[in-house]
C-alpha positions in Angstrom: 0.0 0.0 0.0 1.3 3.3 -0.7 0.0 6.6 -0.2 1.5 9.5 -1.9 1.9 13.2 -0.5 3.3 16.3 -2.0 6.6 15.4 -0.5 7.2 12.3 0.4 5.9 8.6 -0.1 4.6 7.5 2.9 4.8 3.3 2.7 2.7 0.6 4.8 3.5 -2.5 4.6 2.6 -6.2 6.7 5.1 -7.6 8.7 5.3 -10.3 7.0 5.9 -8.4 3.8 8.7 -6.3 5.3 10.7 -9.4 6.1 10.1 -11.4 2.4 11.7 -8.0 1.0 13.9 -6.2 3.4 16.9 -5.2 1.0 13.9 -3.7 -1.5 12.3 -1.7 1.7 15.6 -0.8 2.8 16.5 0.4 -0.4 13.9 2.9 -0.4 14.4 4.1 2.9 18.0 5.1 1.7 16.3 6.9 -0.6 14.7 8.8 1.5 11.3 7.3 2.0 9.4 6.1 5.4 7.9 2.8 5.8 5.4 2.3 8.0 5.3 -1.5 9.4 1.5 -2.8 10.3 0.7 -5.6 12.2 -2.8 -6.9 11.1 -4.2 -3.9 9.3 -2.2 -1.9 12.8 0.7 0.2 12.7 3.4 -0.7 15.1 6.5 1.2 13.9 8.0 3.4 11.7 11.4 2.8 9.8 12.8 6.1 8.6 15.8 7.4 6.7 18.9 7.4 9.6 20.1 10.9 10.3 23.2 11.6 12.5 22.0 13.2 15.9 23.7 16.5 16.8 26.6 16.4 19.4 25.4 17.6 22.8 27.6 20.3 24.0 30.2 19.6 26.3 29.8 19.8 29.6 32.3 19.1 32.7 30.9 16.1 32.9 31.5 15.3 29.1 34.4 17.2 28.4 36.9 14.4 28.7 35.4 12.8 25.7 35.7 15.7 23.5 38.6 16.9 23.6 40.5 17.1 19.7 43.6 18.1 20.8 46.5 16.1 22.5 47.0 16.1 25.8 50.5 16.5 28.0 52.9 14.7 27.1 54.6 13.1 23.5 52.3 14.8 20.7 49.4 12.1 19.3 49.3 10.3 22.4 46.1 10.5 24.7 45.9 10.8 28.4 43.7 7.7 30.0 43.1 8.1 33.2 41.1 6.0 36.1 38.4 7.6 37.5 37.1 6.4 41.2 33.7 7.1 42.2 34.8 10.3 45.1 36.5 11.7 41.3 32.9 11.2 39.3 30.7 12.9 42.4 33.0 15.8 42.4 32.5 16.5 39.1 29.1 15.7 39.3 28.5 17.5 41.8 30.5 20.5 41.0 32.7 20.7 44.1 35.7 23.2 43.9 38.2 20.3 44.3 37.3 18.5 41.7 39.8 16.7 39.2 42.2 20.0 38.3 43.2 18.3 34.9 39.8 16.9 33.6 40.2 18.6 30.2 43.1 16.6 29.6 41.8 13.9 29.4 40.7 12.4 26.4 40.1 9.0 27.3 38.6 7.8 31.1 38.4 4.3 32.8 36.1 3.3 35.8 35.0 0.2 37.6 32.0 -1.1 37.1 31.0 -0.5 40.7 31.5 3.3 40.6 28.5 4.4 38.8 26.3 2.1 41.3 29.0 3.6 44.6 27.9 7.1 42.9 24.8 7.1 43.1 23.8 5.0 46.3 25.8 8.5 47.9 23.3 10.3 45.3 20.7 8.8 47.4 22.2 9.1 51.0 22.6 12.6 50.5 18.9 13.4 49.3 17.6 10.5 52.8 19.9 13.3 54.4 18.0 16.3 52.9 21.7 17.2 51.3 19.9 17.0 48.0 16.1 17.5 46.6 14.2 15.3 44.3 14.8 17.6 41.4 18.6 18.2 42.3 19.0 13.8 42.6 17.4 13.4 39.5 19.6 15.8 37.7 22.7 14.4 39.4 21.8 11.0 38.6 21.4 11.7 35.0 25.0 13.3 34.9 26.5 10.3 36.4 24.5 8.1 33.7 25.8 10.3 30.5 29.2 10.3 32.3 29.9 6.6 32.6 27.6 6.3 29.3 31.3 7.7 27.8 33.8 6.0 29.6 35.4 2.4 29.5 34.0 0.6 32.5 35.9 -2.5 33.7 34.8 -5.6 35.8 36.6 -6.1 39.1 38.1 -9.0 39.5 37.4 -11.8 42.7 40.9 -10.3 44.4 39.8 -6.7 43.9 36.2 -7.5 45.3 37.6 -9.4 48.2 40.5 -6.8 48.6 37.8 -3.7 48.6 35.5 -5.5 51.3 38.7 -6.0 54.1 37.9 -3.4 56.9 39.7 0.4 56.6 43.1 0.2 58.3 42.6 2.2 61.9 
């Protein structure tokens, strides 16, 4: 079925269709044009031409990612640095102490643990009234987008076991 407008073809086609002819239906979308997939006579999705999103601008907690230029150091070579969860709150958080070099780096590494450690304090501090509902939300989505851009690792048995020994006195 198609239905044509002054701009555009608008497709519909069954599910069943769409996946007897995909490379044809693709083909067109490159093209341009928008498919519309039914499901019994019911329209369940939309497959569009792909457009690449904008950038969102940097940020402090993005910055690190963004950076074009080299860093200290030989020229070409990147600065990778590990990040520990009291780093990622301080920038989140926007704390005057925070990492002095963070535009340097270009490339960052945290444990897996540090976005969960993050925002468990995230939520002490709100229990504590340090933080509203609005100002947790907005931290918590800073800590998402900043470990959305960073290498997270898994910690191994020995660095579990080693982390959960008690804090020397």
């Amino acid at each position: 079925m198609t239905s044509y407008d002054y701009y555009m073809t608008m497709t519909k086609v069954r599910i069943a269709e769409l996946k007897a002819r995909l490379s044809e239906y693709l083909r067109r979308v490159r093209r341009g044009h928008s498919i519309t997939v039914l499901d019994r006579d019911t329209p369940v999705a939309r497959v569009v031409p792909y457009a690449e999103p904008e950038p969102p601008p940097a940020t402090p907690q993005t910055r690190f990612r963004r950076r074009g230029a080299a860093a200290r150091g030989a020229p070409g070579r990147e600065v990778i640095a590990y990040l520990d969860s009291s780093v990622l709150l301080r920038i989140v958080l926007g704390q005057p102490d925070r990492l002095k070099d963070l535009a340097l780096i270009q490339s960052a590494v945290a444990s897996d643990l540090a976005e969960l450690e993050c925002l468990r304090t995230l939520d002490r501090m709100r229990l504590r009234r340090a933080l509203s509902v609005e100002e947790l939300a907005q931290h918590r989505e800073a800590v998402y987008r900043m470990t959305e851009e960073m290498t997270l690792v898994e910690p191994t048995r020995a660095v579990l076991q080693r982390a959960a020994q008690p804090l020397p006195t």
